[in-house]
C-alpha positions in Angstrom: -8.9 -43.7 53.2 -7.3 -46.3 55.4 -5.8 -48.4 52.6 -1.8 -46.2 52.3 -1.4 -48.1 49.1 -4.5 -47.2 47.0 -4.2 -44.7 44.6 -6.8 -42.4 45.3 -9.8 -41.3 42.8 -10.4 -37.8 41.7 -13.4 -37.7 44.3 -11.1 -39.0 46.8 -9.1 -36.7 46.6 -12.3 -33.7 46.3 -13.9 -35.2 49.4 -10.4 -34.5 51.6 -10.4 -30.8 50.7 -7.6 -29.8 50.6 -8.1 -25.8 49.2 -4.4 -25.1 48.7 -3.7 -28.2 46.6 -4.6 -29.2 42.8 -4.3 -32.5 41.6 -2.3 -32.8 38.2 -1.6 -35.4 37.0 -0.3 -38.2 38.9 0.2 -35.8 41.8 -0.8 -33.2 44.3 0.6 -29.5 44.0 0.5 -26.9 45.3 2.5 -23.7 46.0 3.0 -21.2 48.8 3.3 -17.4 48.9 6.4 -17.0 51.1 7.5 -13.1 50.3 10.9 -13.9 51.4 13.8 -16.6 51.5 13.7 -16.8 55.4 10.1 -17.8 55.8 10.7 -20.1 52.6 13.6 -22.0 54.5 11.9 -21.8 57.7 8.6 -23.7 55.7 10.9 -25.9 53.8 12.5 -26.9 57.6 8.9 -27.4 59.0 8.0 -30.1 56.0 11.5 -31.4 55.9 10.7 -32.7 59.7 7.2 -33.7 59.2 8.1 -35.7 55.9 10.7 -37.9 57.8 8.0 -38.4 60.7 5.9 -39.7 58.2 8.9 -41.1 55.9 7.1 -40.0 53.2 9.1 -37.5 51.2 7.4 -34.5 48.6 9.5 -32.9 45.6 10.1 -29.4 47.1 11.5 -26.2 45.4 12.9 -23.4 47.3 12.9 -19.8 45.9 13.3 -16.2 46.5 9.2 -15.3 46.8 7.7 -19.2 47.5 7.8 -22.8 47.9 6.4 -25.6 45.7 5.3 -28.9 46.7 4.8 -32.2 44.5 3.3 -34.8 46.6 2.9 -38.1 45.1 3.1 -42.2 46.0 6.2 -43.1 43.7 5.8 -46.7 45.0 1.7 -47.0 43.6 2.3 -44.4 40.9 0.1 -42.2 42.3 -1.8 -40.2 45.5 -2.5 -42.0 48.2 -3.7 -40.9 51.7 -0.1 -41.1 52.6 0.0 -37.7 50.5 -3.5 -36.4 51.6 -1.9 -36.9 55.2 1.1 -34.9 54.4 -0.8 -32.5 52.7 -2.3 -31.3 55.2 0.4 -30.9 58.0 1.8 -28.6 55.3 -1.0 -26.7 54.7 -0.9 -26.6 58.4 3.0 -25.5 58.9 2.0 -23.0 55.8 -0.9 -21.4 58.1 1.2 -21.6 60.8 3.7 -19.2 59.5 1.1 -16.8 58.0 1.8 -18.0 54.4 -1.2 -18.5 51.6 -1.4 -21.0 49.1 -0.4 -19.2 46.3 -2.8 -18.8 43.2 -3.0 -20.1 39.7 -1.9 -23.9 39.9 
């Protein structure tokens, strides 16, 4: 998965496994048990930094009990290894913090 502008396959995407992210769609999801604003904001810092690093940017939304993340390739039109990549420094940051993926995406 060298190639940052080929939209990955759904066994692409299998083989990286990433266990706190579902592909939907055109994108990859996924969404993070927080338990309170502070550790949200503190997670939402931690991508914030690692997304300009990588100048790759996800949707994020910010509430009271978790965060959500949308990561796709808006340039291709769909996931790449760029978001594989960032996927998993935020599952990282996530662990990091003591959050879990939350369930039912």
């Amino acid at each position: 998965m060298t190639d940052s502008q080929r939209i990955l396959t759904p066994a692409d995407i299998h083989e990286a496994g990433l266990a706190d992210w579902a592909a939907q769609d055109a994108t990859l999801v996924a969404r993070f048990a927080t338990g309170d604003f502070a550790t949200g904001l503190e997670l939402v810092n931690r991508i914030g930094a690692s997304a300009e690093d990588a100048n790759h940017h996800p949707d994020l939304t910010l509430t009271y009990p978790e965060v959500a993340v949308t990561l796709t390739s808006h340039d291709v039109g769909g996931v790449t290894s760029r978001d594989i990549d960032l996927a998993q420094l935020i599952s990282g940051h996530a662990a990091d913090l003591g959050v879990d993926a939350a369930s039912g995406e």
